[in-house]
OpenMM code with the backbone's topology and positions (N, CA, C; nanometers):
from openmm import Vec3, app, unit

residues = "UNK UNK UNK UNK UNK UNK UNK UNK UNK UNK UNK UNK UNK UNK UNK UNK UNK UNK UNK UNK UNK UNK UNK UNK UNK UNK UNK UNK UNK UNK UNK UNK UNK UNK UNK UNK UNK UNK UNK UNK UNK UNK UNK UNK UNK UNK UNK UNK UNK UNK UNK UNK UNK UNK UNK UNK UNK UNK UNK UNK UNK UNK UNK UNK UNK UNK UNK".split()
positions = [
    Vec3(21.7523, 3.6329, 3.6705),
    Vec3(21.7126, 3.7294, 3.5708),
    Vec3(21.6681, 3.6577, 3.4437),
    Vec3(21.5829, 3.7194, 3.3656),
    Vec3(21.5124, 3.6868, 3.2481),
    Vec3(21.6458, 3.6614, 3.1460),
    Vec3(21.6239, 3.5731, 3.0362),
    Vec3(21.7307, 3.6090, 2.9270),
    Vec3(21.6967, 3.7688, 2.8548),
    Vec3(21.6139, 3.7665, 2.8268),
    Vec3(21.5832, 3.9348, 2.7726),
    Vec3(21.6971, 4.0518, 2.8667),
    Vec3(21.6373, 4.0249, 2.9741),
    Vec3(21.7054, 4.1349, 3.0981),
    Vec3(21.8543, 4.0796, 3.0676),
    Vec3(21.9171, 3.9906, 3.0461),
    Vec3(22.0362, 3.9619, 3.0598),
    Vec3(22.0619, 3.9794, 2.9228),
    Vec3(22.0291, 3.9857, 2.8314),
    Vec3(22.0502, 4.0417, 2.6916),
    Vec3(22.0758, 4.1797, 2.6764),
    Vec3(21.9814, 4.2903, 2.7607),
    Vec3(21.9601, 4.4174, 2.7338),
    Vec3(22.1085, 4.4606, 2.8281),
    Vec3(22.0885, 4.3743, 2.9159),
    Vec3(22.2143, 4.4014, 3.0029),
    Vec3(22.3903, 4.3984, 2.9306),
    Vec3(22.3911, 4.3098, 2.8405),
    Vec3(22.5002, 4.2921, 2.7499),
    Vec3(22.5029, 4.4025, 2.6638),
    Vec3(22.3803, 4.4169, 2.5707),
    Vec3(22.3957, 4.5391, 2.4732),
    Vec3(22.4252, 4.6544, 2.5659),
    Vec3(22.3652, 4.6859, 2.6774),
    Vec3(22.4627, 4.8315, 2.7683),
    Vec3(22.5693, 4.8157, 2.7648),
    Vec3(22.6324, 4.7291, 2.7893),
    Vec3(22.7543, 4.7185, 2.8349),
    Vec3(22.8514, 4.7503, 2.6939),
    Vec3(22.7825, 4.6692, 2.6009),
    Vec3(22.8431, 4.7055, 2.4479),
    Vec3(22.8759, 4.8012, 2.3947),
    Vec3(22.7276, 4.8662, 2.4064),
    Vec3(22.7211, 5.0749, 2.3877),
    Vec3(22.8370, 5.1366, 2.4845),
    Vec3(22.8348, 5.0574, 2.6073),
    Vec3(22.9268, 5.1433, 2.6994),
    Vec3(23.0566, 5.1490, 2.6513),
    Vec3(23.1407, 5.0038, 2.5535),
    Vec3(23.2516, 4.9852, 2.5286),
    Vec3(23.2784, 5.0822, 2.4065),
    Vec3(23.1862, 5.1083, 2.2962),
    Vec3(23.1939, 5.1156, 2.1980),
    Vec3(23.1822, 5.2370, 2.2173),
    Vec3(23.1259, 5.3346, 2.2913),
    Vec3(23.1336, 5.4756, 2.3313),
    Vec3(23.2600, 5.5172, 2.3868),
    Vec3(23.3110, 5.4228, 2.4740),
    Vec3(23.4293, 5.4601, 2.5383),
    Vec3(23.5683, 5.4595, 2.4231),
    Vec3(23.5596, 5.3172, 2.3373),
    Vec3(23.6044, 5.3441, 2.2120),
    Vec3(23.6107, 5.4930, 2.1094),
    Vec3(23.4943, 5.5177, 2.0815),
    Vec3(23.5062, 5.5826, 2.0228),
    Vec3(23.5267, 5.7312, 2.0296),
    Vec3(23.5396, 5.7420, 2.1490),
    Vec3(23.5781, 5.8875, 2.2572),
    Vec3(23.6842, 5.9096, 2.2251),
    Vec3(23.7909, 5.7926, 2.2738),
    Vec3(23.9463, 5.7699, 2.3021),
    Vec3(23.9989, 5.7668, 2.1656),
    Vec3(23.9289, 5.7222, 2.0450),
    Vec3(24.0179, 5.6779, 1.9529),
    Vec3(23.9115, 5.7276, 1.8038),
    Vec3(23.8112, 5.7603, 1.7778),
    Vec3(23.7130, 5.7819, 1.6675),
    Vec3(23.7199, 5.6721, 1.6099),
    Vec3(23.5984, 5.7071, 1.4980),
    Vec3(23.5731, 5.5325, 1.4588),
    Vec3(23.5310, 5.6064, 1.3154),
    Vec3(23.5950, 5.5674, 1.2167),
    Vec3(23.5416, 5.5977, 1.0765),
    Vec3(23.4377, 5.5030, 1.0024),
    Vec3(23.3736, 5.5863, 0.9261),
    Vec3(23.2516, 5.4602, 0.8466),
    Vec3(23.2931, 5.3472, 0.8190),
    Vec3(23.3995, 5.3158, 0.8159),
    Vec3(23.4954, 5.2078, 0.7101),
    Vec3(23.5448, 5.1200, 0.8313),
    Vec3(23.5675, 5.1310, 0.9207),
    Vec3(23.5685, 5.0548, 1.0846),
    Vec3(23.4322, 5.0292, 1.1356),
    Vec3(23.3737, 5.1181, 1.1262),
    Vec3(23.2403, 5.1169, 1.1661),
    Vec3(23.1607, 4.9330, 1.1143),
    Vec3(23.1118, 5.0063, 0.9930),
    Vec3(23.0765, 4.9036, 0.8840),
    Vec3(23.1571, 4.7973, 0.8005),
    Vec3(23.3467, 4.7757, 0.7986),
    Vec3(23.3510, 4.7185, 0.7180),
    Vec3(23.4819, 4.7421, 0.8179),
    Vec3(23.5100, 4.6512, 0.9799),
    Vec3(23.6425, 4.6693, 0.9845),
    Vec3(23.7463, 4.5574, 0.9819),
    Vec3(23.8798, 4.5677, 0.9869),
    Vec3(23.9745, 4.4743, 0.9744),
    Vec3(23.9393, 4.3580, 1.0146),
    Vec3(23.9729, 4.2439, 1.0224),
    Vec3(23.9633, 4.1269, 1.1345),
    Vec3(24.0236, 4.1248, 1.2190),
    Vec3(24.0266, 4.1176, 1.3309),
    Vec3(24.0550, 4.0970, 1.4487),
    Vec3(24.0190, 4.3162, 1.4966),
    Vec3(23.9686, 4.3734, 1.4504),
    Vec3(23.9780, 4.5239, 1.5070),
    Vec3(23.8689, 4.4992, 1.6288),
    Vec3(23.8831, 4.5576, 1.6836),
    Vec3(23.7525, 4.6135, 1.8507),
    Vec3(23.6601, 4.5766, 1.7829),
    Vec3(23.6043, 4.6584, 1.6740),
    Vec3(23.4606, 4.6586, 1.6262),
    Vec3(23.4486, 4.5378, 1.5136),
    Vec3(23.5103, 4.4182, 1.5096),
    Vec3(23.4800, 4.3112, 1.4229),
    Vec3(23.3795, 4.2339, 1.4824),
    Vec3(23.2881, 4.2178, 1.3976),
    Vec3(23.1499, 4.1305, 1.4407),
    Vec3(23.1329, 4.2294, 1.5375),
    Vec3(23.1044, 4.3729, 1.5899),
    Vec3(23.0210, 4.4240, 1.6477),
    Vec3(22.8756, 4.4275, 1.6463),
    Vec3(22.8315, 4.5160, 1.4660),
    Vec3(22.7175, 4.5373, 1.4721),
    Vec3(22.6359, 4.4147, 1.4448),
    Vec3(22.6800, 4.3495, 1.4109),
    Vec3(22.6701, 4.1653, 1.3358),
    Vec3(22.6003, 4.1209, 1.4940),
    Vec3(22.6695, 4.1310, 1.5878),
    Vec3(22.6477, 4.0658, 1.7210),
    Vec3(22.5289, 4.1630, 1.8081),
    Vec3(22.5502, 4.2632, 1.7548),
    Vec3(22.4575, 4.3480, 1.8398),
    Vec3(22.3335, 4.3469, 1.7386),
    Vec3(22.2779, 4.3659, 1.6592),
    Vec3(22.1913, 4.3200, 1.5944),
    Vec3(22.0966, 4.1788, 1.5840),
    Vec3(22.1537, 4.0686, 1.6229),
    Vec3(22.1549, 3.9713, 1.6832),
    Vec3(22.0533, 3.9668, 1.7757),
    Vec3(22.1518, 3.9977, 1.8847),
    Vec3(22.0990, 4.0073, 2.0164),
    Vec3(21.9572, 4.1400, 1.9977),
    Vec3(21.9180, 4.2565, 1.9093),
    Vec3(21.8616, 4.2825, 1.9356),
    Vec3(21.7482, 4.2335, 1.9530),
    Vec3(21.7459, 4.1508, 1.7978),
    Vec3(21.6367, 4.0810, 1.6952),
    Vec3(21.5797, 3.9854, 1.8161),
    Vec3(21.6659, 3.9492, 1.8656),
    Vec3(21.6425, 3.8478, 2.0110),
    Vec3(21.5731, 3.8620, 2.1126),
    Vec3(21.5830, 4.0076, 2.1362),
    Vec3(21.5258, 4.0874, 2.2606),
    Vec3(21.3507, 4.0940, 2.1607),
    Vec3(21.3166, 4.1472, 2.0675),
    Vec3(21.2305, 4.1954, 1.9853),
    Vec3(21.1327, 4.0195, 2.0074),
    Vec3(21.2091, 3.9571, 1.9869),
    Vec3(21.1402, 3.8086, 2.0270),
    Vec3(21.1401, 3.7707, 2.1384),
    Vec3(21.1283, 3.8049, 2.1933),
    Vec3(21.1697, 3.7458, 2.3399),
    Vec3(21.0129, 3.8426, 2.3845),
    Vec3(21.0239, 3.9806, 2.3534),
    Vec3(20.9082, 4.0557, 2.4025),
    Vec3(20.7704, 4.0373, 2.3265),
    Vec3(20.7683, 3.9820, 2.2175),
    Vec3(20.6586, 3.9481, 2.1464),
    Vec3(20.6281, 3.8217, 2.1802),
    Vec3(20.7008, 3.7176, 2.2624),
    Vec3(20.7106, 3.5786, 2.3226),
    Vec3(20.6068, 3.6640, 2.4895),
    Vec3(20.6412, 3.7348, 2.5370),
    Vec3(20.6376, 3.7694, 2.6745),
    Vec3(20.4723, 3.7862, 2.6566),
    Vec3(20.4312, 3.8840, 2.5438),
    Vec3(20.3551, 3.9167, 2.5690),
    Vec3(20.2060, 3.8943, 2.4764),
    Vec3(20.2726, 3.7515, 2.3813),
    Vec3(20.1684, 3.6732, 2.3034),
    Vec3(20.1354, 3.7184, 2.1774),
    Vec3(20.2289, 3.8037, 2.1216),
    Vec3(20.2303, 3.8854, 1.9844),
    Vec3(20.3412, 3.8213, 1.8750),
    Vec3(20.3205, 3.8864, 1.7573),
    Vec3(20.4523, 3.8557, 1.6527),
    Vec3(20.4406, 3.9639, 1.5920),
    Vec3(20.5770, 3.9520, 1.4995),
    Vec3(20.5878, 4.0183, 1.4557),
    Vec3(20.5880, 4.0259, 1.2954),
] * unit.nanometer
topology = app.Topology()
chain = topology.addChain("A")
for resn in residues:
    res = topology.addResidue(resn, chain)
    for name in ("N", "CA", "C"):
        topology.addAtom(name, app.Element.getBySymbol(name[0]), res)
């Protein structure tokens, strides 16, 4: 598999955790954006953002564009 495909494949899996999280337990703005250290969602959006910016390059790499 591509790194892209194996990237997009991680962020599902992320959404999947972070949904299942937030089903079971809610997630306030303040967890969300600004939570404890060591909480579920530390370095979440930090990491998923990341990896998006990654994917966004990876497809402008694929297909001879920038951004």
């Amino acid at each position: 598999m591509s790194e892209k495909t194996n990237l997009i494949k991680e962020m599902l899996e992320m959404q999947k955790k972070f949904m299942e999280y937030e089903h079971g337990h809610g997630v306030t703005q303040e967890e969300y954006f600004a939570p404890n250290s060591g909480h579920v969602l530390d370095g979440y959006r930090q990491k998923y953002a990341e990896m998006a910016m990654k994917v966004v390059d990876l497809a402008h790499a694929e297909k001879g564009s920038r951004r």
